[in-house]
C-alpha positions as CSV (number, residue, x, y, z in Angstrom):
1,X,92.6,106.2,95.4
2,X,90.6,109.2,96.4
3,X,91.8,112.5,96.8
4,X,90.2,112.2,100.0
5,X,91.5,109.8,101.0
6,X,95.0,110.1,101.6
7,X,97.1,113.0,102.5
8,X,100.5,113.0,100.0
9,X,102.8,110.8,97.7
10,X,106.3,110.5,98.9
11,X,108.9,110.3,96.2
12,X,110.4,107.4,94.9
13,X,113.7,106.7,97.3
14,X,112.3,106.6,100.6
15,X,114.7,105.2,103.6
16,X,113.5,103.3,105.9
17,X,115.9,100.7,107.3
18,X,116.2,98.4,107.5
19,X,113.6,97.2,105.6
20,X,114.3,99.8,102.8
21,X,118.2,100.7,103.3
22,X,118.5,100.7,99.7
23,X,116.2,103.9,98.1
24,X,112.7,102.0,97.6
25,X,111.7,101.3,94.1
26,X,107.9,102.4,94.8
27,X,105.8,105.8,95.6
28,X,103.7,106.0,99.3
29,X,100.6,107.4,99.6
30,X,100.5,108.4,103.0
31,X,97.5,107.7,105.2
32,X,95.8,110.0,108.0
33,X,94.8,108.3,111.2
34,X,92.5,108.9,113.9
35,X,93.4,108.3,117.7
36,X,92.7,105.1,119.5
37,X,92.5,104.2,122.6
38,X,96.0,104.2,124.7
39,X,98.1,100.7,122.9
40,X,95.6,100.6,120.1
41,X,97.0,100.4,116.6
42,X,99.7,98.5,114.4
43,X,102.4,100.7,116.1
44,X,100.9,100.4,119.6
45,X,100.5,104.3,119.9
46,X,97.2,105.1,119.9
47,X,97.3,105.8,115.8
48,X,94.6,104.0,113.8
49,X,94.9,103.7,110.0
50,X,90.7,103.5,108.5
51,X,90.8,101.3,105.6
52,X,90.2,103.1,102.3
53,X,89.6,101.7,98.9
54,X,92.0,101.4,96.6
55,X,91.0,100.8,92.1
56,X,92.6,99.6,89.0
57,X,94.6,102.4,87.9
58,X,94.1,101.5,83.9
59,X,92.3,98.1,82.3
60,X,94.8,95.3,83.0
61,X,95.6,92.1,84.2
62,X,96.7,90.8,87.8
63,X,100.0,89.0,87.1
64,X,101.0,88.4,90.6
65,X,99.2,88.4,94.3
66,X,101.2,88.2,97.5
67,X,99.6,86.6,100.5
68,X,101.9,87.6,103.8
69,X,101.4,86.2,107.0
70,X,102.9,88.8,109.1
71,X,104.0,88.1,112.6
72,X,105.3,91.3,114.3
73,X,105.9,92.8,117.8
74,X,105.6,96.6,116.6
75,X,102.6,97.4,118.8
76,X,104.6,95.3,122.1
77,X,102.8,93.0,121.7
78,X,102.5,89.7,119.4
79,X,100.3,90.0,116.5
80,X,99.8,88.2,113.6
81,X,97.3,88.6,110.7
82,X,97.1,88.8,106.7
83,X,98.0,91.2,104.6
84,X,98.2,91.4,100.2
85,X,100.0,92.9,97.6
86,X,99.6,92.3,93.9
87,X,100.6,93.3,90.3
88,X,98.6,94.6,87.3
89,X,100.2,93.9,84.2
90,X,98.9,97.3,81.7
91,X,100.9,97.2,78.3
92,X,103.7,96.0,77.2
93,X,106.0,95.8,80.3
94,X,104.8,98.4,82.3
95,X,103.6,96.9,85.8
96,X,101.4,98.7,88.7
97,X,102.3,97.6,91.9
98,X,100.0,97.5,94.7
99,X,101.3,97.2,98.5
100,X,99.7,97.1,101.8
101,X,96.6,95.7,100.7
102,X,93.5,93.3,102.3
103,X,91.0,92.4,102.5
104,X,91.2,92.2,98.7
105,X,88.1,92.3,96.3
106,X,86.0,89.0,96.0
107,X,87.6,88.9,92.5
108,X,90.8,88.6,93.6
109,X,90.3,86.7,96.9
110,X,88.7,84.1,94.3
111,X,91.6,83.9,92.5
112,X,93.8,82.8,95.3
113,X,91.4,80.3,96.5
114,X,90.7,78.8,93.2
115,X,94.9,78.3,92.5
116,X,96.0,75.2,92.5
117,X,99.8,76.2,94.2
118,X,101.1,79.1,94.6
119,X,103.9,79.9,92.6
120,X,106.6,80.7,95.3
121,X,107.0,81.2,98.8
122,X,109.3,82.6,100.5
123,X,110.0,83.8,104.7
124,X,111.9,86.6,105.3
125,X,112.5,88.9,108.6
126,X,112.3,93.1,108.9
127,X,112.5,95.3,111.7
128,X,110.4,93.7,114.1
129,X,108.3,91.3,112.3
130,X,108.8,88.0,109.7
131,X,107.1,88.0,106.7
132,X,106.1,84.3,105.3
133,X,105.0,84.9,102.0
134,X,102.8,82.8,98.9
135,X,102.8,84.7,95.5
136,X,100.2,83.6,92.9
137,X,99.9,84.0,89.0
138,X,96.2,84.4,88.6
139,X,96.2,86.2,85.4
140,X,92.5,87.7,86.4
141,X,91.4,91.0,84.0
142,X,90.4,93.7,85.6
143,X,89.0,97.2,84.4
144,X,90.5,100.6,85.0
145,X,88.5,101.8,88.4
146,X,87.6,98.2,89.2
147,X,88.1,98.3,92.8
148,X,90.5,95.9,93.6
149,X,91.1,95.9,97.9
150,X,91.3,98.4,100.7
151,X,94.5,99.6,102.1
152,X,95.6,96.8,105.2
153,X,95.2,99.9,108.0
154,X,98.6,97.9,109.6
155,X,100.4,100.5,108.0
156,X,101.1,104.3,107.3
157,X,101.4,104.6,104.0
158,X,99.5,102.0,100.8
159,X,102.6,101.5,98.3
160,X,101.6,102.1,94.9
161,X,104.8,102.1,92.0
162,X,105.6,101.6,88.4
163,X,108.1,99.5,86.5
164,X,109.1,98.2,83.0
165,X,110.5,94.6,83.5
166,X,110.5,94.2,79.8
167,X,113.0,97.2,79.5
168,X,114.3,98.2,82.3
169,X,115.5,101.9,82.8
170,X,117.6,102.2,86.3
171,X,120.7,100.8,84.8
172,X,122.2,99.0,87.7
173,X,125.0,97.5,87.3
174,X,124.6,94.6,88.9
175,X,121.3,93.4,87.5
176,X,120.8,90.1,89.0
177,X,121.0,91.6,92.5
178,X,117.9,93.5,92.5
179,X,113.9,92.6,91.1
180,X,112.3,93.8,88.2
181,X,110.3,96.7,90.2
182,X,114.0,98.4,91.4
183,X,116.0,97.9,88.1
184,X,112.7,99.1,86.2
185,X,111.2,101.6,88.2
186,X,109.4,104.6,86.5
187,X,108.4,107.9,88.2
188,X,104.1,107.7,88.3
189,X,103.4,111.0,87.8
190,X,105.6,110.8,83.9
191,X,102.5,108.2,83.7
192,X,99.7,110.8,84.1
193,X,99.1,114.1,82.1
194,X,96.7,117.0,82.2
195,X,95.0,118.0,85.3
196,X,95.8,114.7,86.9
197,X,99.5,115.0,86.5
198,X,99.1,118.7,87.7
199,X,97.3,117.7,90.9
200,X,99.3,114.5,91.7
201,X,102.9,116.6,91.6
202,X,101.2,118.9,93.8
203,X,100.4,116.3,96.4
204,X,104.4,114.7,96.4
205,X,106.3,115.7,99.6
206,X,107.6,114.0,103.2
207,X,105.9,113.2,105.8
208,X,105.8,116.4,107.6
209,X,106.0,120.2,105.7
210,X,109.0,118.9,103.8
211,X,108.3,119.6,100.0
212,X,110.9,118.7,97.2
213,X,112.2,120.5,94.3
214,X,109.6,121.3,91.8
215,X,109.1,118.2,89.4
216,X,111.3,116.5,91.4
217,X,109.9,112.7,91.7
218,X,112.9,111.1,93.5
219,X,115.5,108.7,92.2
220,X,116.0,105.0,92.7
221,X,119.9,104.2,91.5
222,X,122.2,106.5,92.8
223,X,125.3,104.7,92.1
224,X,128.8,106.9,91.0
225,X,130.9,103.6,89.6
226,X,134.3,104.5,90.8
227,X,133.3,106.1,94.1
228,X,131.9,105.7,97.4
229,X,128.4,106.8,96.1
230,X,125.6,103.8,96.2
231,X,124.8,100.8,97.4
232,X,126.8,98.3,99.0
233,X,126.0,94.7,99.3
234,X,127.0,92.4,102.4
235,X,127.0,89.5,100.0
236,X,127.0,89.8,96.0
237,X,126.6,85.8,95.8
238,X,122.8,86.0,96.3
239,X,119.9,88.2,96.2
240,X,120.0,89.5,100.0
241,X,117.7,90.8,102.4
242,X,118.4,94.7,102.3
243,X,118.9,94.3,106.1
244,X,122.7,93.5,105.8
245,X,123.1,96.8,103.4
246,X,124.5,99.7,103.4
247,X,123.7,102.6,101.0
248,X,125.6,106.2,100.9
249,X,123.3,108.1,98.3
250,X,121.0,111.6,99.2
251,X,117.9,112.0,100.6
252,X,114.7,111.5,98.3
253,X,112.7,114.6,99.1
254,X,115.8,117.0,99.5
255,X,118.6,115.7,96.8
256,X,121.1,118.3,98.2
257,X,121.3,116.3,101.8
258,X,123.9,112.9,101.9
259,X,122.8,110.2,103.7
260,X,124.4,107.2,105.4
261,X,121.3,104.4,104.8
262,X,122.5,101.2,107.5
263,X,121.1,98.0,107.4
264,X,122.0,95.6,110.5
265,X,126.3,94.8,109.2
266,X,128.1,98.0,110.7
267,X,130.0,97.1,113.3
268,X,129.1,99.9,116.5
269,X,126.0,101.8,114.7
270,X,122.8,101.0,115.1
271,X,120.2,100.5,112.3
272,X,119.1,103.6,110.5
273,X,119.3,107.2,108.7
274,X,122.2,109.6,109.7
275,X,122.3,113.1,107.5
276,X,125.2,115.1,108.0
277,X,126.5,118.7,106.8
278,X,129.2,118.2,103.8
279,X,132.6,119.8,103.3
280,X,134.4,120.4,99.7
281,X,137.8,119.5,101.1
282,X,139.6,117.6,103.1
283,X,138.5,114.1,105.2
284,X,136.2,114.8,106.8
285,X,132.4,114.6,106.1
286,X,133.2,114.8,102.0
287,X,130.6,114.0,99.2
288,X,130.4,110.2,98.8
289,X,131.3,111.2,94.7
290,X,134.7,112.4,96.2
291,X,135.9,109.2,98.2
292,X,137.7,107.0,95.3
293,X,140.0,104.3,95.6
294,X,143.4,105.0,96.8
295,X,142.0,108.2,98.6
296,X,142.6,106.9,102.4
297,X,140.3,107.0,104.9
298,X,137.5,109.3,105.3
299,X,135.6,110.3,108.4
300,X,132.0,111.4,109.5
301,X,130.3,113.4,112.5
302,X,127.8,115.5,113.3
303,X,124.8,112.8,112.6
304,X,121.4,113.6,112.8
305,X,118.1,112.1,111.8
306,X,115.8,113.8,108.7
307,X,114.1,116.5,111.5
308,X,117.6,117.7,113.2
309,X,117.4,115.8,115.9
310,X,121.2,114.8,117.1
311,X,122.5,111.4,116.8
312,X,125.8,111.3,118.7
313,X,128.1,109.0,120.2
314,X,130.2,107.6,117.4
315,X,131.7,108.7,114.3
316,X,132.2,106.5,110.9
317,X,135.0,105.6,108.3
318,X,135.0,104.4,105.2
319,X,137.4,103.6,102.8
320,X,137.6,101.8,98.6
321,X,140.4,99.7,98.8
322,X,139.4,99.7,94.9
323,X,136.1,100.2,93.0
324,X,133.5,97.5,94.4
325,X,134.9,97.1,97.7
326,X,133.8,99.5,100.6
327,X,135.3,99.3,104.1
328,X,132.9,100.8,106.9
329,X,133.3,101.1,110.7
330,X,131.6,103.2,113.4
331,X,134.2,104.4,116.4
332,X,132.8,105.7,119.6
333,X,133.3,109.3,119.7
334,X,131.2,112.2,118.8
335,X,134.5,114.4,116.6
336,X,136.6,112.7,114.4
337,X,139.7,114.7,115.6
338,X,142.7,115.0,113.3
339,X,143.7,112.6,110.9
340,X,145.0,110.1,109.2
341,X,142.8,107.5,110.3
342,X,142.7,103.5,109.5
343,X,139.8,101.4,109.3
344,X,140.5,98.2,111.7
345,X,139.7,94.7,110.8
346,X,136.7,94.8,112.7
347,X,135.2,97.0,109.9
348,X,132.7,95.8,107.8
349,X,133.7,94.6,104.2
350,X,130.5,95.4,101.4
351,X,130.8,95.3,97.9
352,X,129.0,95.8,94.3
């Protein structure tokens, strides 16, 4: 994209569930918007995303483009329309990935119409809004600054990421639960040098004053083996929606801050982010690296969301009954009082 034409890059490991409970395997480039009028806008608030054009970052090929009919109620009202991702294959395995995209470029639009089937589809629900979903294989050449689509304007933020799905580099360790973009995600900026890279880093940060740790670019696998520390799957029998997930990891502009990341499967929490101040001892509000198997039960208060804002109400435990199974409960209540406490059978069981 432009300079101009978009305000910063987020690091890889955003959190937003629970689309994104787990850290996200791509980079945002976050959008300004104007002001509407009163209900206008995807988010029914008045802010309007301009569509901006987005290019080929280097000669390639488009291996993949997703057609999404998107039905959604995140304005209050039912809307549905079309929106586009797609995939330029560069070298080797490396992959860009383009999201939040449409109208795309009569290149690309060609290629959709012209295929005969598309290659999969696939429906799927987030927060608020189902996703029914074509991909395509049109294997189209493009050149580097071809432009390619404009961002959708449904959104804040055009995705742009990485990967190697020839050699992946996360190092999961359950593979065949995640796609090639999370197990082989790359940092964009290691992909740049110069002036470029120089002026990129500069732009990484949240989406308020937050700025990370110099050269800091986020991280996507954050799992301890051994400890409470990573993601945690509802279901290890299939490839899941991240919606029934649960992920204890740290923050991915500020690494020092924990982070309980909760899909739609605890039992008394809602959905969402809940940061919380650590403690080097004892039960209560340790590191996710300190709870291990045979440990007991640990307990967590004091939530709050990523600006300070209090989230009260209930407290959570967790527990390994041994490495790849994690016990989690919310219990009304805004202290944990004194232990030793006991997750019930009501808690939810997640595993890895």
């Amino acid at each position: 994209m432009s300079y101009a034409d978009f305000l910063h890059i987020l690091p890889l490991g955003n959190l937003n569930p629970p689309d994104h409970t787990f850290p996200t395997s791509h980079m945002y480039f976050a959008l300004g918007s104007v002001q509407g009028p009163p209900g206008s806008g995807p988010f029914g608030n008045g802010a309007v995303f301009p569509q901006k054009p987005v290019f080929a970052v280097a000669d390639g090929v488009i291996v993949e483009i997703g057609v999404t009919q998107v039905t959604t109620v995140l304005s209050g009202q039912t809307t549905r329309y079309e929106e586009y991702s797609f995939v330029l294959g560069v070298c080797g395995g490396l992959r860009a990935r383009y999201g939040h995209v449409g109208p795309l470029s009569a290149e690309l639009q060609a290629a959709v119409s012209q295929a005969a089937r598309p290659n999969y589809c696939n429906i799927y629900d987030g927060a608020g809004s189902t996703y029914e979903l074509c991909n395509y294989r049109p294997d189209l050449p493009v050149r580097g600054g071809q432009q390619l689509a404009m961002t959708s304007g449904r959104v804040a933020a055009f995705d742009f990421g990485a990967y190697d799905f020839v050699d992946p580099v996360a190092g999961f360790g359950r593979p065949d639960l995640y796609g090639d973009e999370a197990k082989g995600s790359i940092c964009l900026l290691s992909l740049y040098s110069g002036d470029e890279k120089a002026k990129m880093s500069d732009r990484v940060g949240g989406w308020g004053t937050e700025k990370p740790p110099a050269g800091w670019c986020g991280k996507v696998n954050q799992d301890m083996p051994g400890t409470a520390q990573g993601n945690w799957f509802k279901d290890i029998t299939k490839f899941s929606s991240e919606d029934e997930n649960v992920a204890l990891i740290y923050d991915s502009i500020d690494p020092s801050k924990p982070v309980f990341s909760l899909g739609r499967s605890v039992p008394g929490a809602g959905s969402g982010t809940l940061y919380f101040s650590p403690r080097p001892n004892g039960e209560v509000n340790r590191l996710f690296a300190d709870v291990k198997p045979g440990g007991g039960t640990y307990c967590y208060e004091g939530f709050g969301d990523r600006w300070g804002n209090k989230i009260d109400g209930y407290t959570l435990r967790i527990a390994l009954a041994d490495p790849e199974t994690l016990h989690i409960e919310a219990v009304p209540g805004a202290l944990c009082g004194t232990g030793p406490w006991v997750v019930s059978a009501s808690a939810a069981t997640l595993r890895r």
